[in-house]
C-alpha positions in Angstrom: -130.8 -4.6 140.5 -127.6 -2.4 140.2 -129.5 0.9 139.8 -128.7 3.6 142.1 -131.1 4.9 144.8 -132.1 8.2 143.0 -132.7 5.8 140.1 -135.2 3.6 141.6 -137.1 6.2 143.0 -137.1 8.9 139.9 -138.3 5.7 138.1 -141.1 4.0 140.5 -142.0 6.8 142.2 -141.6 9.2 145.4 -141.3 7.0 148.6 -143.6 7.7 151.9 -142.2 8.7 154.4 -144.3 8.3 157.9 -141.0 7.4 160.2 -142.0 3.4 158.8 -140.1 0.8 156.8 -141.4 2.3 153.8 -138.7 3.6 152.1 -136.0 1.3 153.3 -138.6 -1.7 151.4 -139.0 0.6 148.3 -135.4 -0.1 147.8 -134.4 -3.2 149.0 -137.8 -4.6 147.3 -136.6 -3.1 143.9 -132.2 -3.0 144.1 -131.8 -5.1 147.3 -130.1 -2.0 149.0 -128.7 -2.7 152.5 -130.4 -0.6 155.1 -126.9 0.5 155.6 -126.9 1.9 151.8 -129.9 4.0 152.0 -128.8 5.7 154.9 -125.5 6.1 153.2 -127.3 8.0 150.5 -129.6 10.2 152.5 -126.3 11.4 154.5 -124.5 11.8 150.9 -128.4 13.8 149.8 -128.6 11.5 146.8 -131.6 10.9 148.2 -133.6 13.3 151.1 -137.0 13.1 152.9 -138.8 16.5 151.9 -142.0 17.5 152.6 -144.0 18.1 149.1 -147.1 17.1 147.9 -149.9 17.5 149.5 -147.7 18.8 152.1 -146.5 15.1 153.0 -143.0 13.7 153.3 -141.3 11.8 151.1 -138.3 10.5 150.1 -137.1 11.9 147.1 -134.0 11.9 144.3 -131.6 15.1 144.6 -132.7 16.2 141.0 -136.4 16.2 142.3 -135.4 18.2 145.1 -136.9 21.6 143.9 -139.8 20.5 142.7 -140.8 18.8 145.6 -140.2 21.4 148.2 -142.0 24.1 145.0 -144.8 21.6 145.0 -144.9 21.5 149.1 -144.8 25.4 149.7 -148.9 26.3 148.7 -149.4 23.3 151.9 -147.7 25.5 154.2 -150.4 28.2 154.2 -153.2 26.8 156.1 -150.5 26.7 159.4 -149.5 30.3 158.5 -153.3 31.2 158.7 -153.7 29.3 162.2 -150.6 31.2 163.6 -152.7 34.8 162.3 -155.2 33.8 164.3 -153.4 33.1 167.2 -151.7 36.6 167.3 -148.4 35.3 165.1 -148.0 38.3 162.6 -146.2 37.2 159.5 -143.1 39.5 160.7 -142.9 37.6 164.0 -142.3 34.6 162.2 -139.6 36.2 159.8 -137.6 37.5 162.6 -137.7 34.0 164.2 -137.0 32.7 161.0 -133.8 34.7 160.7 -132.8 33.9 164.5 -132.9 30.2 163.7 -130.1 30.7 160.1 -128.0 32.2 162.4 -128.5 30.0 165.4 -127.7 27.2 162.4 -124.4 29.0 161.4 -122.6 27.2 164.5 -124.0 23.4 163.1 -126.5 21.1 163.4 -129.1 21.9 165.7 -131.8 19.5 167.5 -135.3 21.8 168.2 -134.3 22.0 172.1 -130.6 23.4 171.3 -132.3 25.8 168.5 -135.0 26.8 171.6 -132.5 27.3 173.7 -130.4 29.9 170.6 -132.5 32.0 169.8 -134.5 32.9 172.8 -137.3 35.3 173.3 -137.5 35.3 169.4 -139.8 31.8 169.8 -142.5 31.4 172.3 -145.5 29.2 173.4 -149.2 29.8 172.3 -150.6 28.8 175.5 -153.7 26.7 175.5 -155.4 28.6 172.9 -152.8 27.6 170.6 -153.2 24.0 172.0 -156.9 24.2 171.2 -155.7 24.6 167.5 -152.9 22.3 167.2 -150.2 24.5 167.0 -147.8 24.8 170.5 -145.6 27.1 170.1 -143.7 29.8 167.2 -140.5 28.0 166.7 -142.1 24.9 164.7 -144.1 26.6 161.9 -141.0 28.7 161.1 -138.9 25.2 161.5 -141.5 24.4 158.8 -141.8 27.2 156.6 -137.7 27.3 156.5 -137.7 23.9 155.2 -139.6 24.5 152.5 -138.2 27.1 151.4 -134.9 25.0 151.0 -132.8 27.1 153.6 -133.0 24.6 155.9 -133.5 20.9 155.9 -133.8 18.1 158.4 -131.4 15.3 159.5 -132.3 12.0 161.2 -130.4 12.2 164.5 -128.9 8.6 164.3 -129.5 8.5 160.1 -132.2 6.4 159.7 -135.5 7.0 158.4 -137.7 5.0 160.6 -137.4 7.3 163.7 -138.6 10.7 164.4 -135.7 12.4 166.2 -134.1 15.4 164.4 -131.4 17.9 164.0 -131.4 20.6 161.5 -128.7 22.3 159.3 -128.6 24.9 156.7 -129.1 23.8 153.5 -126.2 25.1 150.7 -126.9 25.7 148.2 -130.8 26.1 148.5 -132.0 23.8 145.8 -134.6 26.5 145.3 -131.8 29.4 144.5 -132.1 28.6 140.7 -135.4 27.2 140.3 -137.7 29.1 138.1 -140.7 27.0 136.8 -144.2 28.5 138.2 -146.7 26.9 140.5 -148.3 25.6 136.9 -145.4 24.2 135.3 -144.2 22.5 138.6 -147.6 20.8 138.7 -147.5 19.6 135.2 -144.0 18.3 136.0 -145.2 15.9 138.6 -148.2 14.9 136.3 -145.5 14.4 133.8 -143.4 12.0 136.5 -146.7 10.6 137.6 -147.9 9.0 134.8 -144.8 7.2 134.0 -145.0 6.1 137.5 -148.2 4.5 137.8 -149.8 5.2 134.9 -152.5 4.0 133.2 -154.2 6.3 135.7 -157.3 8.6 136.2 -157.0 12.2 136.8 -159.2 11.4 139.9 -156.4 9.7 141.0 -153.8 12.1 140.1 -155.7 15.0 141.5 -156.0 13.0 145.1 -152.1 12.4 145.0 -151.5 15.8 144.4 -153.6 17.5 146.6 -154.6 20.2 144.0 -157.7 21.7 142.5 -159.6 19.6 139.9 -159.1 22.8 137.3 -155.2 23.1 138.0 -154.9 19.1 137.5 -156.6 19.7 134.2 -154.5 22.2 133.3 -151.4 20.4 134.1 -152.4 16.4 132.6 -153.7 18.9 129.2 -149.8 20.0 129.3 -148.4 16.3 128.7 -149.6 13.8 125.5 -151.5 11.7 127.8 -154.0 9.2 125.9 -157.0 6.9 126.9 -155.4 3.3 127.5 -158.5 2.4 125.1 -161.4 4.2 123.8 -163.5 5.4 126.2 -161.3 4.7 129.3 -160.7 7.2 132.3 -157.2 5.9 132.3 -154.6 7.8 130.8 -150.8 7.1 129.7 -147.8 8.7 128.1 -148.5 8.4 124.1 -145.2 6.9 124.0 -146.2 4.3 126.6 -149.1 3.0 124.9 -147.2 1.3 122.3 -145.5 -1.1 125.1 -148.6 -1.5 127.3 -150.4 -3.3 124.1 -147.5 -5.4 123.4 -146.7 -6.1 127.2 -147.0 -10.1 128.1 -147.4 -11.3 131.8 -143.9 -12.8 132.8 -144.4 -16.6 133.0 -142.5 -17.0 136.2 -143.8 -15.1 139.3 -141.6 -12.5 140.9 -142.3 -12.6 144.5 -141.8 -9.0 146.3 -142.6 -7.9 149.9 -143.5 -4.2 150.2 -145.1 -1.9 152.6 -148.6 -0.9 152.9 -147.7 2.8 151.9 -145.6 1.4 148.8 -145.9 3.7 145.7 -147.6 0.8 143.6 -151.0 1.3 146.1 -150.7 4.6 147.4 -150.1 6.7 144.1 -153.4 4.9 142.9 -155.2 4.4 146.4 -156.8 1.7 144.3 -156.5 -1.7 145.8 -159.2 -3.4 143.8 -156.9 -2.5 140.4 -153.6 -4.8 142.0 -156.2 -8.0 143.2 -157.2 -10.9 140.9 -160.8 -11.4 140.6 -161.3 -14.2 142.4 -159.6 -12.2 145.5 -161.9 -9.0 145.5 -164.4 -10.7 147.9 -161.8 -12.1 150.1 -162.6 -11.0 154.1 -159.2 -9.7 154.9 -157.2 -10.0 158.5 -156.9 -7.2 160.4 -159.1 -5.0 158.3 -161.6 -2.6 160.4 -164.3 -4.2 160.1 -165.3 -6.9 158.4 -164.9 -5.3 154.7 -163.6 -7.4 151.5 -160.0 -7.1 150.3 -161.9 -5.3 147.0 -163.7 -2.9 148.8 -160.5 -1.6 150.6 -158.6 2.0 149.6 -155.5 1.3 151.2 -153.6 -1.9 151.7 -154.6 -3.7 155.4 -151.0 -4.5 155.8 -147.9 -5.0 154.1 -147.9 -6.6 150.9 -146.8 -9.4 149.2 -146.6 -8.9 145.2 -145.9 -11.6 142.2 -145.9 -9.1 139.1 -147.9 -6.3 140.3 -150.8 -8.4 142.3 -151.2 -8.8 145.4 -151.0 -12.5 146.8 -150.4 -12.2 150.5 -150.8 -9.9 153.7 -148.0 -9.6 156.2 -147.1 -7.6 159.6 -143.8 -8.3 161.6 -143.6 -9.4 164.8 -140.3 -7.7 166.9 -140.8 -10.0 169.8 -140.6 -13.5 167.7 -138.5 -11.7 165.3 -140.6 -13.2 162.4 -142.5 -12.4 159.6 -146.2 -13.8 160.4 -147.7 -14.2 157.0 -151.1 -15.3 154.8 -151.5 -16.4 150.9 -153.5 -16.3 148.8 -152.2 -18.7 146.5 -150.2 -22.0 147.5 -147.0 -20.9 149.0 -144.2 -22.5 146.7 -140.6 -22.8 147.4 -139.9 -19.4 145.7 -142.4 -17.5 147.5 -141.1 -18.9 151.2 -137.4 -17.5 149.5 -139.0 -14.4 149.2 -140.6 -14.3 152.9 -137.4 -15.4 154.1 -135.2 -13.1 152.4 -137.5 -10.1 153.9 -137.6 -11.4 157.3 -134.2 -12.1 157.5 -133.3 -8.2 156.3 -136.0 -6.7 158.6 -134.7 -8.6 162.2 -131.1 -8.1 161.5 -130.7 -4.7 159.7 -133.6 -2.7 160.5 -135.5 -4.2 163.4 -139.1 -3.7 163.2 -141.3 -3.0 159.9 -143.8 0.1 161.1 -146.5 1.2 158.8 -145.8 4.9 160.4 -144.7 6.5 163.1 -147.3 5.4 165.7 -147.1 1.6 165.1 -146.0 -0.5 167.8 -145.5 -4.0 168.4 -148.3 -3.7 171.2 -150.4 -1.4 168.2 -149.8 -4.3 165.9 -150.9 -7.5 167.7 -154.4 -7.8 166.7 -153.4 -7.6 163.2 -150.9 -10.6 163.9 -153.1 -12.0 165.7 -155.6 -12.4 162.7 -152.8 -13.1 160.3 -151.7 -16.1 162.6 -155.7 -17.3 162.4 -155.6 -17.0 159.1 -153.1 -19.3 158.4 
């Protein structure tokens, strides 16, 4: 608590960003930020949503900005291959590209009003380009101006749960001075990587990144990483190591509700690593399937944490405006604090707690159905 937004996030990790809850309970989970200050930071840019890597969005820290949309740019390329083979020569796309700065030079811009500026300098792709997945002109160079910092995109009411947008120009470009190369940017984000998550495989750091096996070599062989013991896959900072052998388990529990995209299961991907052993055969609610909580990649649901394990599963229900919750351990008094609290912050400053963009209540109601069985 009383760390700033960047903070939090430079020191936990990037947060996803899927138009869900995500990063609102990144930071209320960890600094108990109002919904209310996190969008006050994204519309001062302390903090931004930027597509990086792996091409993905997330929310980032202003002095990360660079890197991120660096790390984003070789993601772009497939899309600018697609538009080749649809007719879209590269220079069609530039001269769009410079229709939309100047179309931006008036103000923010929504993709209609931007349309609607430049003209016959964007047009469809018909239903070949339909077959393909790409529309029409004016999104990939939308796209391709984003990451290359000249543009960047605003939530239309501020909030980070939605997916209506405006877009401005972005001055200064974050990417004006920015000189590492494609290598050292990767061995940057191993370097932030492995203080977030860390210890951690470079399996694991290689599927976060979205980069070749060889250049993820190249880039952990950069940092001092060192096995967490002989032997071990898992790697840490050198100066971490010390820490990590004289870390104790907290006594007390410290109860914290995050989402299912949370940076403590998604920079791993390894739910087995955050369940106690007597958990990993546990059939879990709402899973596809009917497939052990230890046998899972990815979180079910929203989480429920007491020091880095998972104890609990949990959706929200907009309807009942209520948190509809399962255990795994007897629910005490500070654990039912904990649910409160985050119930009480979802219904009356954000409203609903969507994985992503496509969750609905109606989406969700198996899941609380089995969560409500459960109980």
């Amino acid at each position: 608590m009383g760390q700033s937004a960047p903070t939090i996030l430079a020191a936990t990790g990037w947060a996803r960003s899927v138009a869900g809850i995500g990063p609102y309970l990144t930071l209320f989970s960890r600094g108990g930020f109002s919904r209310e200050a996190v969008d006050a930071a994204v519309a001062a840019t302390d903090i931004h949503e930027l597509p990086t890597a792996r091409g993905c969005t997330y929310v980032l820290p202003a002095a990360d900005y660079a890197l991120g949309l660096k790390l984003g740019q070789p993601f772009r390329e497939p899309e600018r291959n697609t538009a080749r083979k649809l007719g879209v020569a590269d220079a069609e796309v530039e001269k769009l590209a410079v229709a939309v700065l100047a179309a931006l030079k008036s103000g923010p811009l929504d993709p209609t009003e931007i349309r609607e500026a430049v003209g016959s300098a964007a047009r469809s792709l018909g239903e070949e380009g339909k077959k393909k997945g790409m529309t029409a002109t004016l999104p990939l160079a939308l796209g391709l101006l984003q990451a290359e910092g000249k543009i960047r995109r605003v939530a239309a009411n501020g909030r980070l749960d939605q997916q209506r947008y405006s877009y401005v120009l972005w001055s200064p470009n974050p990417l004006e001075r920015f000189t590492l190369s494609d290598a050292e940017c990767l061995a940057e984000l191993a370097r932030r990587y492995f203080s977030w998550i860390a210890p951690a495989t470079l399996a694991e750091f290689q599927a976060f990144s979205g980069m070749s096996q060889k250049a993820c070599r190249a880039a952990v062989a950069a940092l001092d990483l060192v096995p967490m013991e002989a032997d071990s896959p898992r790697l840490l900072h050198r100066s971490d190591l010390a820490q990590l052998n004289v870390f104790k388990i907290p006594k007390d529990p410290q109860y914290k509700l995050v989402s299912s995209l949370d940076a403590i299961s998604l920079l791993r991907r390894d739910v087995r690593g955050l369940v106690a052993p007597e958990d990993l055969e546990r059939m879990v609610p709402g899973a596809p399937g009917a497939l052990s909580l230890g046998g899972l990649a990815e979180l079910p649901s929203h989480a429920i944490l007491d020091r880095g394990r998972v104890v609990g599963l949990w959706e929200f229900d907009p309807v009942a405006a209520e948190l509809v919750w399962i255990s795994f351990i007897q629910p005490n008094a500070g654990l039912k604090k904990a649910v409160a609290e985050t119930e009480g912050y979802i219904r009356d400053q954000v409203g609903d707690a969507r994985s992503f963009s496509l969750d609905s209540p109606k989406s969700r109601e198996p899941k609380l159905k089995a969560l409500r069985t459960a109980r």
